[in-house]
C-alpha positions in Angstrom: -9.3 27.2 3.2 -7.8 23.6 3.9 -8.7 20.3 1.3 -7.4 17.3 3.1 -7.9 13.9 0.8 -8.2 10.9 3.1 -9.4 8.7 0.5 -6.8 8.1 -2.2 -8.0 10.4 -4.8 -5.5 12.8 -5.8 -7.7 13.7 -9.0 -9.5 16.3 -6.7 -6.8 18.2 -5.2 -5.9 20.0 -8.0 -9.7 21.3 -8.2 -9.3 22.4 -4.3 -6.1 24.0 -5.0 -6.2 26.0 -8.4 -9.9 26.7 -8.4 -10.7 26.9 -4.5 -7.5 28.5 -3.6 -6.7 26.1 -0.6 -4.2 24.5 1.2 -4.0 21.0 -0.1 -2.8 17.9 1.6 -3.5 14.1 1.6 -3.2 11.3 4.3 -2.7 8.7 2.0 -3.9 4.6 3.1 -3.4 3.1 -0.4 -2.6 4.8 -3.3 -5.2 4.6 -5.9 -2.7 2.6 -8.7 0.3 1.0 -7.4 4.1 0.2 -8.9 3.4 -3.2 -8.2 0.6 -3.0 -10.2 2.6 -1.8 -12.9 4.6 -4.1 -12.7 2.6 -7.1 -12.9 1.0 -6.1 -16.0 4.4 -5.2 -17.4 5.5 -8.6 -16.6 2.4 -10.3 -18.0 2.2 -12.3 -14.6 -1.3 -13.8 -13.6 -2.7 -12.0 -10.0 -5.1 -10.2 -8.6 -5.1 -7.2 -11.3 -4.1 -9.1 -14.4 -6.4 -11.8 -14.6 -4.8 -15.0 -16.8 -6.3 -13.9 -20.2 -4.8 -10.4 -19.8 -1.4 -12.0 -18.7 -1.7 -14.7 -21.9 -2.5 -11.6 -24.5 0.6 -9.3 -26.1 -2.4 -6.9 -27.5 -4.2 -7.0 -24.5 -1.2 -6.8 -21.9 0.4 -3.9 -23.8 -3.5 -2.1 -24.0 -3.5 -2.5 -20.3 0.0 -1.3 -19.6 -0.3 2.3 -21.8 -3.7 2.5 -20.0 -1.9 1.9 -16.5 0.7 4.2 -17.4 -1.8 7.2 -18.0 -3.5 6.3 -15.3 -0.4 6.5 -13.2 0.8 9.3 -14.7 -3.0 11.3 -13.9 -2.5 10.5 -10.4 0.9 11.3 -10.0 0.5 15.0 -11.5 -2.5 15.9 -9.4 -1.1 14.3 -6.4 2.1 16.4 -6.8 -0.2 19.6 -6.0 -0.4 18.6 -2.7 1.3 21.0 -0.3 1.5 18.6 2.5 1.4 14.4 2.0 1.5 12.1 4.9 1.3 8.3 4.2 0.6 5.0 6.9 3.7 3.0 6.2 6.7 2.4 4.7 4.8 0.6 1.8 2.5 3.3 0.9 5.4 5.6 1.3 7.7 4.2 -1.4 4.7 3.8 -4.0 3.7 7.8 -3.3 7.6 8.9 -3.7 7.4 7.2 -6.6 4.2 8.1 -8.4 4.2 11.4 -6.9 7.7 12.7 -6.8 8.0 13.1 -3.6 11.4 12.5 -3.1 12.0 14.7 -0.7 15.7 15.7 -1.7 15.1 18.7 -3.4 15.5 20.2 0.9 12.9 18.7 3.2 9.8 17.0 4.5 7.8 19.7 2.5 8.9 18.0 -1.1 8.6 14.4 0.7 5.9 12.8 3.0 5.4 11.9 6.1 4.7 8.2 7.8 1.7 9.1 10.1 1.0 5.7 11.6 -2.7 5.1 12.9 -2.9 5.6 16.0 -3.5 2.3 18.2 -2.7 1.7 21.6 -1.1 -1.1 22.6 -0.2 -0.4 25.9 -2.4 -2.8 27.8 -1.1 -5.5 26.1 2.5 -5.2 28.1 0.7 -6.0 31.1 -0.3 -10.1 29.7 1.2 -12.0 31.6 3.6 -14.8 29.2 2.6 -18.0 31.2 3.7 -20.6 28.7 2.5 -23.4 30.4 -1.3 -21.8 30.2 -0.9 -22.9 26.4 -0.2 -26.2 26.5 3.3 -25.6 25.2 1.9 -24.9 22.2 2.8 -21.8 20.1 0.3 -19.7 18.3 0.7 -17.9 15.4 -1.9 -15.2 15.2 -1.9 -12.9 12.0 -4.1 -9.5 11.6 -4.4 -8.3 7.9 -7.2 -6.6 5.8 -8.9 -9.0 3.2 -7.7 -8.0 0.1 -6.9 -10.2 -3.4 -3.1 -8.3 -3.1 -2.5 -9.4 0.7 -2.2 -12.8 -0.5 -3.8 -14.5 2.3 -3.6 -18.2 0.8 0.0 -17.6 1.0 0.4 -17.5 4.1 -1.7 -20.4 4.8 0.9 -22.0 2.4 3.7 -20.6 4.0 2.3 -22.4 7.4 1.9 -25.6 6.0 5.3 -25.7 4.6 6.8 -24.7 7.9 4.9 -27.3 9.4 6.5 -29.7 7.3 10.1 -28.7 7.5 9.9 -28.7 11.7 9.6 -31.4 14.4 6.4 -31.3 16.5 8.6 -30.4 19.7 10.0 -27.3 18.0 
């Protein structure tokens, strides 16, 4: 009666929905093709879905581009079957609205979708006490990420370094 796609793959809703007769709806993590993914090819720059030789090539880049384009035009029809989209950040969210149509101004959350973050409970950590002098004075920098090529880890190691560089050891 209900299809719910956790998974990214919009291509099967339309299956659930015209041919199953169900309610459709998706809980999107990461859609499947990106703008930024567009993007990158449109721009011919080097990264983690355009490798240099791609990026270098007219024939090649423009191949790529009308095959992203389908591709993102595929997903974006069968997503826009879904009768209800929910979506775990902001990010996610503007990349659905915009592949999908899901606006939302044509009168509500029905046309839209919803942030739904994961649930995670934080609330022991309010009880850590801050005791600075435990550290040593020192400050830490912890960052949580998954490991993927578009996350741009290396970056931030980068970014690091530079600060590193451009402040005093007491700050």
């Amino acid at each position: 009666s209900i299809y719910i796609d956790t998974m990214g793959y919009s291509f099967t809703m339309p299956l659930f929905k015209y041919c199953g007769g169900c309610l459709t709806g998706a809980y999107v993590h990461y859609p499947t093709i990106s703008t930024d993914m567009l993007d990158q090819v449109k721009s011919k720059r080097s990264s983690y879905n355009n490798r240099g030789f791609i990026a270098r090539s007219p024939i090649v880049s423009g191949l790529k581009l009308r095959y992203y384009k389908i591709f993102a035009w595929l997903y974006g029809m069968c997503g826009r079957v879904a009768d209800t989209v929910m979506v775990n950040s902001s990010w996610t969210e503007e990349h659905i609205k915009a592949l999908w149509g899901r606006s939302g101004e044509a009168g509500g959350v029905a046309e839209g979708c919803v942030k739904v973050f994961p649930p995670c409970d934080t609330s022991h950590l309010q009880h850590i006490a801050r005791d600075e002098d435990a550290a040593g004075g020192q400050m830490r920098i912890l960052s949580l990420g998954q490991f993927r090529p578009e996350k741009d880890h290396v970056l931030q190691i980068k970014a690091m370094f530079e600060l590193r560089q451009i402040l005093s050891e007491e700050d």
